[in-house]
C-alpha positions as semicolon CSV with decimal commas, in nm:
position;residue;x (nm);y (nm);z (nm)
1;X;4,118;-2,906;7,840
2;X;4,410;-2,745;7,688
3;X;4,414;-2,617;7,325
4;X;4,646;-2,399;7,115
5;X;4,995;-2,181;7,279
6;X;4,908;-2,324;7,605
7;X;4,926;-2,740;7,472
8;X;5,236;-2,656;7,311
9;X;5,397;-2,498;7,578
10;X;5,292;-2,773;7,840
11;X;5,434;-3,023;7,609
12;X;5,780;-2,847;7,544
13;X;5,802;-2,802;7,900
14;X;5,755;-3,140;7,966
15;X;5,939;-3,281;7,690
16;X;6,232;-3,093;7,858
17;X;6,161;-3,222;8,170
18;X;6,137;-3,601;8,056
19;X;6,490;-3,503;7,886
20;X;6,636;-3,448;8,242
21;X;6,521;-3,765;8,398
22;X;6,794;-3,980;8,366
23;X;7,029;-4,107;8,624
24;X;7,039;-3,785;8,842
25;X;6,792;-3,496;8,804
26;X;7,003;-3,207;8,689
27;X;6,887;-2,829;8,803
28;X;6,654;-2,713;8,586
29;X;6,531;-2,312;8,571
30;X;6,213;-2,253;8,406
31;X;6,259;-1,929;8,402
32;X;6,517;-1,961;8,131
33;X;6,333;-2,103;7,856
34;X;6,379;-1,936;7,538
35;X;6,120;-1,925;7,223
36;X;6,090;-1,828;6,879
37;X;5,830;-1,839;6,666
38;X;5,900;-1,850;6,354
39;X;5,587;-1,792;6,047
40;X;5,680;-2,078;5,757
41;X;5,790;-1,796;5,517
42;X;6,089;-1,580;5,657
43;X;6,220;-1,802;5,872
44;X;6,128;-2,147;5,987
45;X;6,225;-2,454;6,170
46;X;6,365;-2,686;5,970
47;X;6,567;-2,448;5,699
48;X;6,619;-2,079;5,903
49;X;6,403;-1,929;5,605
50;X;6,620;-2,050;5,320
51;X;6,427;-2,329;5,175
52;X;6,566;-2,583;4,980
53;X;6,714;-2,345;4,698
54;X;6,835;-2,159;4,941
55;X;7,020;-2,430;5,168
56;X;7,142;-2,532;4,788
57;X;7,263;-2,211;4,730
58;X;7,742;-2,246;4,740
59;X;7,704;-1,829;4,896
60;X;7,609;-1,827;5,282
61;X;7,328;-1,598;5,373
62;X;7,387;-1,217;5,339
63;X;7,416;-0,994;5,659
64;X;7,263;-0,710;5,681
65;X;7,593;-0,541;5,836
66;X;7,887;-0,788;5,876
67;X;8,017;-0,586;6,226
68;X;7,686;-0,652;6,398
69;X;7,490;-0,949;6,245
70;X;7,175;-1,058;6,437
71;X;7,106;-1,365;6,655
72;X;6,867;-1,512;6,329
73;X;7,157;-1,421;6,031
74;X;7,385;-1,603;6,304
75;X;7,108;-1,903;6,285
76;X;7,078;-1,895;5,909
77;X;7,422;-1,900;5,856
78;X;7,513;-2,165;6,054
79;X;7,181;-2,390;5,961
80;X;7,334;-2,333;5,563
81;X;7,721;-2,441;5,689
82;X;7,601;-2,734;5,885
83;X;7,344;-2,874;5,625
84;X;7,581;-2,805;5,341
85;X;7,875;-3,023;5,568
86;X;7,670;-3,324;5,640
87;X;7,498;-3,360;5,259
88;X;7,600;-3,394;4,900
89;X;7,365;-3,100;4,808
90;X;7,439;-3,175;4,420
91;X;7,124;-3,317;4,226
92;X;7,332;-3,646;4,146
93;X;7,395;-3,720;4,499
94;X;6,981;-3,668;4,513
95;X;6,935;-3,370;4,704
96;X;6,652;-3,217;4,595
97;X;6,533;-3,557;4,393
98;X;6,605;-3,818;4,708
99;X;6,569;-3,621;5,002
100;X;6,566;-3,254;5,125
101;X;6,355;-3,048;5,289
102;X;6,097;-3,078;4,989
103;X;6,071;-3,451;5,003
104;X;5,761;-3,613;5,230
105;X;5,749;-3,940;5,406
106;X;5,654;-4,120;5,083
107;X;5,966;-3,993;4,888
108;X;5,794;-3,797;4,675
109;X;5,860;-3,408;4,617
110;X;5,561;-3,230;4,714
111;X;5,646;-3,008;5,031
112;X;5,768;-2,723;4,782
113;X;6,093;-2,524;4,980
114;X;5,982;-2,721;5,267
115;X;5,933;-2,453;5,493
116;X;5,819;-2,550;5,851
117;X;5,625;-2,319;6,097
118;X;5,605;-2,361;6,446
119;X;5,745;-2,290;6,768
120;X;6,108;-2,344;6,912
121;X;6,199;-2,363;7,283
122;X;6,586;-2,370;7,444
123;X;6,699;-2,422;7,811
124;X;6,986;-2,539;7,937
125;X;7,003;-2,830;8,163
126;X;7,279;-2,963;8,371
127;X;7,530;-2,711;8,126
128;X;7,375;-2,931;7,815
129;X;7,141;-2,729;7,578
130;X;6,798;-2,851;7,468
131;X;6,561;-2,794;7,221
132;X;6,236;-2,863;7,138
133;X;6,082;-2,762;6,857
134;X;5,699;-2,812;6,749
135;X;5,574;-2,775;6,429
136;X;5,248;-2,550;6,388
137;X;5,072;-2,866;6,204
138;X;5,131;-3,050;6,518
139;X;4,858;-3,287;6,572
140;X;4,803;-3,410;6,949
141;X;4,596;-3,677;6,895
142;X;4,862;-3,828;6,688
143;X;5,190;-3,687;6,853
144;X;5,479;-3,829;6,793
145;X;5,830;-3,741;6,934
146;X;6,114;-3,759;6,669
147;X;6,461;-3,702;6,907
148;X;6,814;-3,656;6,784
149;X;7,147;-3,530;6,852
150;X;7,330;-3,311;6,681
151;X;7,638;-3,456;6,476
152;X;8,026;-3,456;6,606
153;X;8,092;-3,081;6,743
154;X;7,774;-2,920;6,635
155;X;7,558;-2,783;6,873
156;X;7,199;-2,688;6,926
């Protein structure tokens, strides 16, 4: 039986795999598979670290040094642009109140910042990027695959 790391990796592997099975089986290099983990606090999944005041925040995320900003102030950045282009983040459009990272499946606010731990996993397949990303509260006995695509021009 599998448990723990090795689960999760088996099923981001094969969740990329079952991505690529469409009409034609595109080339697929395991060998590039890229992953973060990222703890809940500094940085997560769902947010980049910022949280919901921070994703609220009008100023983008500070850099370190502007000349040479790193790979996750180049995340957070663009997770604050692309969340603050696709939502009213004022509390009268409901952010915050209606939905948001703090907001559960029942509507209700109770998931704080709504910070989400877990694992992330990239590859590109056919010249299309993928990811998968599993939360660290990921339950296997009651999995459940949630798929989207990103919105107009964004990307992964």
């Amino acid at each position: 039986m599998q448990t723990g790391g090795t689960l999760k990796t088996t099923a981001a592997v094969g969740a990329l795999l079952l991505l690529g099975a469409c009409a034609s089986v595109p080339s697929f290099d395991a060998q590039r598979i890229v992953h973060a983990r990222y703890d809940g606090n500094t940085d997560d999944l769902l947010t980049a670290g910022l949280g919901r005041t921070g994703l609220a925040s009008g100023n983008p995320p500070a850099l370190a040094d502007a000349k040479i900003p790193t790979a996750a102030e180049l995340r957070r950045r663009a997770v604050h642009a692309n969340y603050r282009a696709l939502n009213d983040m004022s509390a009268g459009g409901g952010y915050g109140t209606l939905y948001g990272p703090n907001i559960d499946l029942t509507g209700k606010d109770t998931l704080g910042e709504g910070k989400v731990a877990g694992d992330e996993y990239l590859t590109m397949i056919g010249g299309v990027t993928y990811m998968v990303q599993i939360p660290e509260r990921f339950n296997a006995k009651e999995a459940c695959i949630v798929t989207a695509t990103s919105s107009g021009s964004r990307g992964v």
